[in-house]
C-alpha angles and dihedrals in degrees: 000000000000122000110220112222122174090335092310112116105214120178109253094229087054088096121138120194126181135225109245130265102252106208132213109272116260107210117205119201127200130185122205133173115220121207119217113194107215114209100212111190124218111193116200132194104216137071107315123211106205107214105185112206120178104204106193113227120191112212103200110224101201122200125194126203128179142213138219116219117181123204122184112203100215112200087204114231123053091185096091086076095057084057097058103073093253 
């Protein structure tokens, strides 16, 4: 089976792929400082007057999602190969 492009007939298990291109490793680095609260505990020996506070806390949940974009660099004219004798 051939496959017909600009005029040319290739077969269609002419196809030569090549291996990628591994590049060098580019390492990111980020620095965060983490909070830790400490509960620290005084107890005291005498009466104790229970005052009983609720302080709301939010704890964030993050997602993350990601998304795919294709660009096809497209050099133009495909008529230079007819003219090479191909």
């Amino acid at each position: 089976m051939f496959k017909k492009n600009f005029g040319i007939s290739f077969p269609m298990n002419n196809c030569r792929c090549n291996n990628p291109i591994i590049e060098p490793a580019i390492n990111k680095y980020v620095e965060k400082e983490i909070c830790h609260e400490v509960n620290h505990i005084c107890p005291i020996h005498t009466h104790i007057i229970n005052k009983h506070i609720y302080n709301h806390t939010y704890t964030p949940e993050y997602t993350c999602s990601e998304e795919n974009e294709i660009i096809n660099n497209d050099p133009g004219c495909c008529t230079k190969f007819i003219n090479n004798g191909f």
